[in-house]
C-alpha positions in Angstrom: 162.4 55.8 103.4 160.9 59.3 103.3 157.7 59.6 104.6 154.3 60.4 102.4 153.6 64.1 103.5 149.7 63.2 103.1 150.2 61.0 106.8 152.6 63.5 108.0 150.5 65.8 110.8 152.6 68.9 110.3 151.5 69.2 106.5 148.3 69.9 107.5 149.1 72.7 109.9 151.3 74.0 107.1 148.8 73.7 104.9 146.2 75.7 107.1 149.2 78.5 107.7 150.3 78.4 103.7 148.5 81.8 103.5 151.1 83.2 105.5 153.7 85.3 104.3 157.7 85.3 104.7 157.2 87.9 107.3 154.6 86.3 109.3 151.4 88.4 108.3 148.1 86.9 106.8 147.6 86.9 103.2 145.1 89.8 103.3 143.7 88.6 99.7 142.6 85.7 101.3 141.1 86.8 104.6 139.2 89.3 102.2 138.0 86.7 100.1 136.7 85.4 103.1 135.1 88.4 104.5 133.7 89.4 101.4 131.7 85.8 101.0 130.8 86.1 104.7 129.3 89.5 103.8 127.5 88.4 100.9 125.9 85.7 102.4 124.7 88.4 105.7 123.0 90.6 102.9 121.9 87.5 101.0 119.6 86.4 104.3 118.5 90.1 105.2 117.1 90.6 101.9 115.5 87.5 102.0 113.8 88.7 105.7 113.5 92.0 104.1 111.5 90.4 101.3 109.3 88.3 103.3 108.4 90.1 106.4 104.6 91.8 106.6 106.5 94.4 109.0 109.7 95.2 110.0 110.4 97.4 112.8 113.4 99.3 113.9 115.0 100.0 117.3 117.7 101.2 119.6 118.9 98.5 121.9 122.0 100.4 123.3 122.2 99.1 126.9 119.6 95.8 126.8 121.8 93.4 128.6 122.1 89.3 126.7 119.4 88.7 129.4 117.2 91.3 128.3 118.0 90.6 124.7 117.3 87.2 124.7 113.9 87.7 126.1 113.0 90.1 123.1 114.3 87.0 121.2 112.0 84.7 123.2 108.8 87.6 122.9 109.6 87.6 119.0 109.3 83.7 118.6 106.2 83.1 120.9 104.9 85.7 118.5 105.8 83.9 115.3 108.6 86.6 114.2 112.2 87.4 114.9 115.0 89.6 116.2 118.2 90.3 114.3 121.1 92.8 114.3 123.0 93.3 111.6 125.5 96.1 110.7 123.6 99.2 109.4 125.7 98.9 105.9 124.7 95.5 104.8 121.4 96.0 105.9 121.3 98.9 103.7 122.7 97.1 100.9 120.2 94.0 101.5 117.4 96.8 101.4 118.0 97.9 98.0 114.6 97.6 95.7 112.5 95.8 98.3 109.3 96.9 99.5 110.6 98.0 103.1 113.2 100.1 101.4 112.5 103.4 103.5 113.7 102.0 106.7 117.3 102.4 105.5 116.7 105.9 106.8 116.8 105.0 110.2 119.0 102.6 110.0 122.0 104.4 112.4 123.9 103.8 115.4 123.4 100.5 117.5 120.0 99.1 115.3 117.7 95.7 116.3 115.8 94.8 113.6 112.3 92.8 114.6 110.0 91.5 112.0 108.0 89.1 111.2 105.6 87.7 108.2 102.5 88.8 110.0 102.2 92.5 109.3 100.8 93.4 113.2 103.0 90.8 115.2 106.5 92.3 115.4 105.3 95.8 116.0 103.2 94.3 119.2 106.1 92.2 120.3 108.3 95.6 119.7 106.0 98.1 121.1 105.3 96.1 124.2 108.6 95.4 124.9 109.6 99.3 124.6 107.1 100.1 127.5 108.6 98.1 129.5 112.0 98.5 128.7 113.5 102.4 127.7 116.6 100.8 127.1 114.9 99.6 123.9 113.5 102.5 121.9 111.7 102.3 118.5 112.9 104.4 115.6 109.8 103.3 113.3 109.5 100.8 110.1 107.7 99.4 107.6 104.4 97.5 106.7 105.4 97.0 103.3 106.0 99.2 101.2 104.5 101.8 103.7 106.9 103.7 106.1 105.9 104.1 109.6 107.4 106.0 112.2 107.4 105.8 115.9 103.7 106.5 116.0 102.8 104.3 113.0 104.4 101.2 115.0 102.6 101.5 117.7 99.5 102.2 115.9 100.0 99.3 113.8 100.5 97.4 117.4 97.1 97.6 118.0 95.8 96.9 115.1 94.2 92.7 115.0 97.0 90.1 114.5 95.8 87.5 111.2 95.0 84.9 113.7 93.2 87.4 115.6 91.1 88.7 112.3 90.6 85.3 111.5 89.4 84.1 114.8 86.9 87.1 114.7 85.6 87.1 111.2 85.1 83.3 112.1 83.6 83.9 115.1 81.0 86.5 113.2 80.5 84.3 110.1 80.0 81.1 112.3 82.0 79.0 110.1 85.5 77.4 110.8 88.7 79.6 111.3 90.6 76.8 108.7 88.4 77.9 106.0 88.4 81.9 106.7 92.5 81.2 107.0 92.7 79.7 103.4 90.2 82.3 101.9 92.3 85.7 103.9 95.7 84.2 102.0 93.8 84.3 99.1 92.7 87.1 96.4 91.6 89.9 97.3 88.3 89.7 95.5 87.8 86.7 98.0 88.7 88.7 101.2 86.4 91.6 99.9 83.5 88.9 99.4 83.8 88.0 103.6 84.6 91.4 104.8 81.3 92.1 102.8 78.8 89.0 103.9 80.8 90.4 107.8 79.2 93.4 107.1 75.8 92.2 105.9 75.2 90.0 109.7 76.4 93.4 111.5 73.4 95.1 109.6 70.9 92.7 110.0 
């Protein structure tokens, strides 16, 4: 009686090899296929990062040991942001029309990308970790649609976090930080009204 190839273990292994050719070599369509959905899916999420993040900031990390990497990781998370390395030609692919857009420039050699949706606290997490590190060197990046270089990172670094501008304008307006929160992710016109009653109390 011959036997159903659907219980027969070697189909399956033939199956998983059927992309081979006579010769022995991968079917090169396939593996490409393959690649090619892989890639798309890489520029897929970097735009999506690209898109999203209040500041991106780029850096050399030639050297940083996984150790030393990982701790940026760690840094980056405490922080509320993240640390990725991708190739420098998807990430320039995934950077066409978004508002960060000008940090393709430097976007060469062996390039750590660390952003996050707060606009201040990648660059703090990036420009602290650069002094103590020279492994890790900053290149520049962007606060939106604004390009910063080396100096404008670390200039941006000192600048308030949000949950330090809200703990502050709440501090000043005596009211709690949950409502200043709601109100600083609002409209503008709403900002501009606290910023303004903030600097009414400073006068008085």
């Amino acid at each position: 009686m011959a036997r159903d190839p659907e219980l027969d273990p070697k189909r399956e292994a033939e199956d998983r090899f059927s992309k081979l050719s006579r010769s022995g070599e991968p079917d090169h369509n396939w593996s490409e296929t393959v690649d090619r959905a892989q890639k798309e899916q890489l520029v897929d999420e970097l735009g999506q990062i690209f898109e999203s993040s209040g500041v991106v900031v780029v850096s050399h990390y030639a050297g940083l040991t996984v150790a030393e990497m990982q701790d940026l990781r760690a840094r980056a998370r405490d922080a509320g942001g993240s640390v990725r390395v991708a190739k420098n030609r998807l990430a320039k692919i995934a950077l066409e029309g978004k508002p960060c857009a000008s940090i393709a420039d430097l976007l060469t050699g062996m390039t750590v990308l660390t952003f996050s949706e707060d606009p201040v606290a990648a660059a703090k997490v990036a420009q602290d970790y650069a002094k103590e590190n020279q492994k890790f060197v900053i290149l520049g990046g962007a606060m939106g649609e604004n390009a910063l270089d080396a100096a404008g990172v670390e200039a941006v670094s000192k600048m308030p976090s949000r949950e330090e501008l809200i703990a502050t304008i709440a501090g000043m307006l005596g009211a709690p930080a949950s409502n200043i929160a709601g109100a600083i992710g609002a409209p503008a016109s709403n900002i501009a009204s606290i910023l303004s009653t903030v600097e009414d109390k400073a006068a008085a």
